[in-house]
C-alpha positions, 0 to 999 in steps of 0.5 A: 403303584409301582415305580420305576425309580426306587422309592426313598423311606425314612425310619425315625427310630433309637433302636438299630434292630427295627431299622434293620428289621424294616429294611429285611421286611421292605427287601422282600417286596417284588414289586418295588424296589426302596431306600431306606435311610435311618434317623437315630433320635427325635431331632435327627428325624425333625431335621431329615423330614424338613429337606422333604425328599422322602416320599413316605416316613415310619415313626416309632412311638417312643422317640426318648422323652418325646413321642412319635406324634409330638413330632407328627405334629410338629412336622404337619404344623411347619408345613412338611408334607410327606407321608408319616406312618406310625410305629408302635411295639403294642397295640393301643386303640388311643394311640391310635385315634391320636394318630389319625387325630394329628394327621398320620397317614396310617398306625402299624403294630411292630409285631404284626408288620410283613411284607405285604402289609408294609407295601400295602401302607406305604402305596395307600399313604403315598396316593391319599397324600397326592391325593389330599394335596391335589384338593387342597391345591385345587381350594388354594386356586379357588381362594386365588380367584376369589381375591383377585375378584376382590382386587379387581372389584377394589381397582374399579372402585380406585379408578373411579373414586380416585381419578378425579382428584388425579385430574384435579391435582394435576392440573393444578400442578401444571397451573403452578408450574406455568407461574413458576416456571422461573423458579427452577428449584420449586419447578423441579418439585413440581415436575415431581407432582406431575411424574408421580400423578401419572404414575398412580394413574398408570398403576391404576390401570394395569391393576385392572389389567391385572384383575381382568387377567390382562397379559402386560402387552407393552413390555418392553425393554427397560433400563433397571439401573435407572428405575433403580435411581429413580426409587432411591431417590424418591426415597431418600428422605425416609432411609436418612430419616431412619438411618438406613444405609443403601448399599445400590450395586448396581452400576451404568458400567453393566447395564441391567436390560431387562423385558418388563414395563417402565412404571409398574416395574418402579411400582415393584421396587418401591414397594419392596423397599417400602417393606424392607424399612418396615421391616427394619423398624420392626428389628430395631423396637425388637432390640436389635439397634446395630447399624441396619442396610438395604442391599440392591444388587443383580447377577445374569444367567443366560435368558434371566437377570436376577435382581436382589433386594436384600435388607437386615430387617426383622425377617419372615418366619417359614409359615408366613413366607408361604403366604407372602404373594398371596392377597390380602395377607399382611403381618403388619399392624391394621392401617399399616398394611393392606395385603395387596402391595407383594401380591400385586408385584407378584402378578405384574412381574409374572406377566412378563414372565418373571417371578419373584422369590423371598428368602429369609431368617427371622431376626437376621434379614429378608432378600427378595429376587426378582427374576426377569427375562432379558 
């Protein structure tokens, strides 16, 4: 494996002499060429290792009062997926079980280290480590299809359980609406029954859609400002129930015009405010009682409009965050949440082509970006 482009390594070491060392011994390879940046203690190199832009990283063993393997597992366990070779001064048949044990890709004696050995280590280290992440991409796709076969199996049974009722309660509504179409104030609340059947029913059927694989054929053009107004307003009475102030950006003086459907799209936004305000709950019993927002604001590129929903909740830990579309993963109590609410949004702003995106800090807030073709 030889590569045009210079191959970055990083060196997790106190002591300069190996740094330089490495560096003479890696200068002699001919057939690569490397960049070697040098980290001088335990958390120096934890933090060097999270930006993730080396391809392969030596440990030395001794890194102070801790060892090159309590980073190793450190390192593995909050998702860094570089390649790590470890260094050590002698040679221990246990230090080297440990090492193949929490995941290093090799085990290197410092004394018997040479060119073509370093060069050696770090190509297989960097093709087993492609090739490790292109299996475990290949089950997570695999796991992918699976619960959404589970979705699709629990949308069928949806519309066949629940759309009888529907109709039942609609018309009942609309019977309602007939005798009380005098009244304008309990008309107006039962044109809100009526609105809100319809849109179950049409999100019943694009879950199938979804399920099935169906593209959203029907996207159209669609005003974000009054699905927006439309949500807050539906949600009113539970952010004034929890003292939720709502900061909405978002004004008819710049119209937010985006390609996407009218009642999935307001599924989308209820369920990440949904979400936010369980959030908030949760930093509120956690201690943290100070005056708590839910932000909506939006910024343009060129071709996108990215959409911002951002609140002061309890936040989403790094783990956690990788596994926030996927289906059926939850954080919430059981009962509370099913899983399926951010893998679903997920899959139908996919289906116009946008995408949805999370960022957040534990105990400080998450934001949500929704990004939307024009």
């Amino acid at each position: 494996m030889t590569l045009d482009r210079s191959l970055q390594v990083l060196l997790i070491d106190d002591d300069e002499d190996d740094f330089v060392m490495l560096k003479s011994l890696l200068a002699e390879v001919k057939a690569q060429k490397f960049q070697v940046e040098w980290a001088r203690s335990y958390e120096e190199g934890k933090k060097l290792l999270h930006h993730q832009k080396h391809d392969v990283c030596f440990l030395d063993y001794r890194l102070g009062a801790k060892t090159g393997l309590d980073l190793l597992k450190e390192a593995i366990g909050s998702g860094v997926r570089t390649p790590m070779i470890l260094l050590t001064g002698y040679g221990e048949h246990e230090v080297d079980i440990g090492a193949m044990k929490v995941g290093a890709a090799d085990y290197l004696v410092k004394d018997q280290v040479h060119p073509l050995l370093l060069e050696r280590s770090i190509r297989y280290s960097i093709h087993r480590s492609q090739a490790m992440q292109a299996i475990v991409d290949r089950e997570a796709q695999i796991l992918m299809q699976d619960r959404l076969a589970s979705v699709g199996l629990l949308a069928s049974s949806l519309a066949h359980e629940i759309g009888t009722p529907l109709g039942v309660i609609r018309g009942r509504a609309e019977y309602l609406e007939l005798q009380l179409r005098n009244d304008p104030s309990i008309k107006k609340n039962v044109d809100v029954i009526i609105s809100q059947i319809d849109r179950v029913s049409k999100l019943i059927r694009s879950l199938l859609n979804l399920a099935r694989g169906d593209q959203m054929k029907s996207a159209q053009k669609v005003f974000f400002n009054d699905i927006a107004n439309e949500v807050l307003d539906l949600m009113a009475h539970e952010l004034r129930k929890h003292s939720i102030e709502v900061r909405n950006e978002l004004t008819q003086n710049i119209p937010v015009t985006v390609r996407a459907e009218s009642e999935p799209l307001h599924q989308v936004l209820l369920n990440l405010l949904v979400n936010s305000v369980h959030a908030i709950e949760s930093a509120k019993k956690a201690g943290r009682t100070d005056h708590h927002f839910i932000r909506i604001s939006a910024h343009e590129n060129e071709t996108r409009w990215e959409v911002d929903v951002e609140d002061t909740g309890c936040g989403i830990s790094e783990t956690n965050l990788k596994n926030l579309f996927k289906p059926f993963f939850t954080t919430k109590e059981i009962g509370v949440g099913t899983g399926l609410g951010l893998a679903t949004s997920y899959r139908i702003v996919e289906s116009w082509g946008g995408s949805i995106q999370a960022k957040s800090k534990e105990g400080k807030g998450t934001t949500f970006q929704i990004l939307l073709p024009k």
